[in-house]
Backbone bond lengths (Angstrom), bond angles and torsions (degrees), N, CA, C in turn:
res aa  C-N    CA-C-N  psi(-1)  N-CA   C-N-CA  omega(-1)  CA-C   N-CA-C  phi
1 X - - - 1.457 - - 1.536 108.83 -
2 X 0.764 114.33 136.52 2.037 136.53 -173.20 1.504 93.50 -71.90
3 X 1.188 117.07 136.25 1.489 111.28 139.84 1.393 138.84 -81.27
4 X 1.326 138.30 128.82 1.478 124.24 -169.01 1.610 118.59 -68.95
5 X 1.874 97.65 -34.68 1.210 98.39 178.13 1.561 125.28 -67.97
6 X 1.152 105.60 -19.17 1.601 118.15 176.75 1.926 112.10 -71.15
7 X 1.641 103.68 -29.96 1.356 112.09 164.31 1.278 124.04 -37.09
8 X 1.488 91.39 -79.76 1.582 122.05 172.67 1.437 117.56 -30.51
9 X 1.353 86.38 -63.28 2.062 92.70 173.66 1.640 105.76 -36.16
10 X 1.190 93.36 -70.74 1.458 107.57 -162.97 1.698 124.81 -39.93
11 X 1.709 89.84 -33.60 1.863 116.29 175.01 1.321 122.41 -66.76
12 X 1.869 101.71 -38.80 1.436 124.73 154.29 0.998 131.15 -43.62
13 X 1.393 124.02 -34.35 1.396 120.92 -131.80 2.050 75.22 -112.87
14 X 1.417 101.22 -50.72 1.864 109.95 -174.37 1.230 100.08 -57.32
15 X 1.190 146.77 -31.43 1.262 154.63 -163.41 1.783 97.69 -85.13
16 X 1.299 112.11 -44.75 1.328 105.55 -163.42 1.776 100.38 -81.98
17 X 0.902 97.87 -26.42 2.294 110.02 -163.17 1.491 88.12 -70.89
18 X 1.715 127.33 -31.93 1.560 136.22 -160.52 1.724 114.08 -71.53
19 X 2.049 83.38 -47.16 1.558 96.40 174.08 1.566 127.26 -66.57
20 X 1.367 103.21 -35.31 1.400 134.26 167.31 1.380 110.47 -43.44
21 X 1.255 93.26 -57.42 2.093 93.38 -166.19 1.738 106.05 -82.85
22 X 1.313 108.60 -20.84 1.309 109.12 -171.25 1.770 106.38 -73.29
23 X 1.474 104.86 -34.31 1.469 102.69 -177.99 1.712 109.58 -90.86
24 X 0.961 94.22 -19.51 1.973 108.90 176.21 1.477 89.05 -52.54
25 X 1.669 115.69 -62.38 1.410 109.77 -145.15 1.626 105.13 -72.23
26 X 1.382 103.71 -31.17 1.484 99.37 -167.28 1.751 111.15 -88.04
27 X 1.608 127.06 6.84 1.094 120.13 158.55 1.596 128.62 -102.61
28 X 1.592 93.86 -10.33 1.148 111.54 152.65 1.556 132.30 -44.08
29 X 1.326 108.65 -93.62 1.692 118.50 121.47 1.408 123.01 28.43
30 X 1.338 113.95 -75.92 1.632 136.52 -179.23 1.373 114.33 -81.04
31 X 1.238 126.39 -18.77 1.458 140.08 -162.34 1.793 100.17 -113.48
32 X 1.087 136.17 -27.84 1.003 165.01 -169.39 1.263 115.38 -83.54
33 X 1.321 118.31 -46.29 1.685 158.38 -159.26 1.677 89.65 -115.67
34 X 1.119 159.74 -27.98 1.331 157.08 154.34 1.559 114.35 -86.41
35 X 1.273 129.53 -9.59 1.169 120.23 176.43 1.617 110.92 74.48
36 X 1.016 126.99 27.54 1.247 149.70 -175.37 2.041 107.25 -91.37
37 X 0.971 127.79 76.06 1.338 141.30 -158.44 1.834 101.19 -66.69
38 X 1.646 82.21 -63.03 1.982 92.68 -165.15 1.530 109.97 -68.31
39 X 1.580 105.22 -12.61 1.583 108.09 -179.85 1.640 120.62 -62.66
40 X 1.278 94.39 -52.17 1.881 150.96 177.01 1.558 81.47 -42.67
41 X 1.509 122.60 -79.76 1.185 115.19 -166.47 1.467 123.62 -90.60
42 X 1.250 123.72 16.57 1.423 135.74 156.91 1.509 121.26 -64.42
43 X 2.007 86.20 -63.88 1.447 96.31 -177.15 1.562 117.89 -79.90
44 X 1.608 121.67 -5.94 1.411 110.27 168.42 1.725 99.16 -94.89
45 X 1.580 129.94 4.70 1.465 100.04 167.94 1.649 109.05 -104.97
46 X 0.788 114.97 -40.80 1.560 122.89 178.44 1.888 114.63 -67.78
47 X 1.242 98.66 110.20 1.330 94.04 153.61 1.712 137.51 -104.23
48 X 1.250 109.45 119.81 1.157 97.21 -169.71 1.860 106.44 -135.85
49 X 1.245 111.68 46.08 1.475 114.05 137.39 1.528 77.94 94.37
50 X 1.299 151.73 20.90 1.895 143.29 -152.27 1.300 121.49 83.06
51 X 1.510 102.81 -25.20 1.554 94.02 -130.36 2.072 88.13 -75.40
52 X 1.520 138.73 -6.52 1.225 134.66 176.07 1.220 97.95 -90.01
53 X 1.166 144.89 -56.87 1.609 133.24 173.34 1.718 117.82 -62.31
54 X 1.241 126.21 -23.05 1.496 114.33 156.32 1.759 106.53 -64.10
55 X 1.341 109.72 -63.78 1.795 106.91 -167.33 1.538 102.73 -48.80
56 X 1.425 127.34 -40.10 1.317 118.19 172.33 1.360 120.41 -68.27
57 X 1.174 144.61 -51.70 1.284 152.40 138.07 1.652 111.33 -6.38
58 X 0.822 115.54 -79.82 1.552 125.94 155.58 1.374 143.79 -19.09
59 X 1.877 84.85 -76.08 1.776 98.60 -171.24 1.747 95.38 -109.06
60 X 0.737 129.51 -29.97 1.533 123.97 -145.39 1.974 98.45 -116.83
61 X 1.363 124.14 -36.39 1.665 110.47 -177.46 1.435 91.08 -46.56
62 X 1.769 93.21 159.83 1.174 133.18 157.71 1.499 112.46 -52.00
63 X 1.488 130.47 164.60 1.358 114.24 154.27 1.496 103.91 -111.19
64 X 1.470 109.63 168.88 1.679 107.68 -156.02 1.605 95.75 -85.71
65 X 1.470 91.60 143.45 1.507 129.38 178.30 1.573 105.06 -36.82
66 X 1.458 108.99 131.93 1.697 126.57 -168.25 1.467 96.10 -87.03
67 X 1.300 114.92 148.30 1.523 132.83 -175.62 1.516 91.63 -69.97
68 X 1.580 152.87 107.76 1.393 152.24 -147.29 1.238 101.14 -100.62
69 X 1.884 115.96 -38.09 1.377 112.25 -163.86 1.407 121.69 -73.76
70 X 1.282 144.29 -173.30 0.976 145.13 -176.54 1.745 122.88 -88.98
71 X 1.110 138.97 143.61 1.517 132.38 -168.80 1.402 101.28 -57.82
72 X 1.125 121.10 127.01 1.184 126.65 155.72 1.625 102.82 113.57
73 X 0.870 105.95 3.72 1.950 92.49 -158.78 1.966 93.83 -124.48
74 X 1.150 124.21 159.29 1.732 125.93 -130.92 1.795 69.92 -115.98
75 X 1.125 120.39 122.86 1.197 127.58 177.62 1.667 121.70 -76.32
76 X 1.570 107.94 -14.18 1.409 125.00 158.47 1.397 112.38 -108.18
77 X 0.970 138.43 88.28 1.227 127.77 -164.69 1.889 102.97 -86.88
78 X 1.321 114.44 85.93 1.341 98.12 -175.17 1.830 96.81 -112.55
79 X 1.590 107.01 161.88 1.534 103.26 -178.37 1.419 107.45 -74.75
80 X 1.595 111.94 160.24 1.774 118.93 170.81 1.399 98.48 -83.29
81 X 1.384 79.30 138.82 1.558 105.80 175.87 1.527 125.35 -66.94
């Protein structure tokens, strides 16, 4: 005979590794994409259920990089072909 509670666990546990990787990947991703090194290797050694890739996600990314050049002027300046 099966146990149910042993089910459950088990449903828990896939459910929790799912949430995990889904926010792993996408602060990964973002941290990666900021040049953010020690972040990068926090959130791929530690697992902790989201909850370090949400607070980074959240509280701690960068905000995206300001247009630097000046108005008017072609920020790639490459010649026409």
């Amino acid at each position: 005979m099966r146990n149910p509670l042993l089910a459950l666990l088990i449903v828990v546990l896939v459910l929790v590794a799912l949430w995990d990787a889904a926010w792993k990947v996408v602060a990964m991703w973002k941290s990666a994409r900021n040049n953010q090194l020690a972040w990068f290797i926090c959130i791929a050694v530690f697992n902790t259920a989201g909850i370090l890739p949400i607070l980074y996600i959240l509280l701690f990314q960068n905000a995206p990089p300001q247009n630097l050049t000046e108005p008017g002027k072609n920020p790639n300046p490459l010649p026409p072909v």
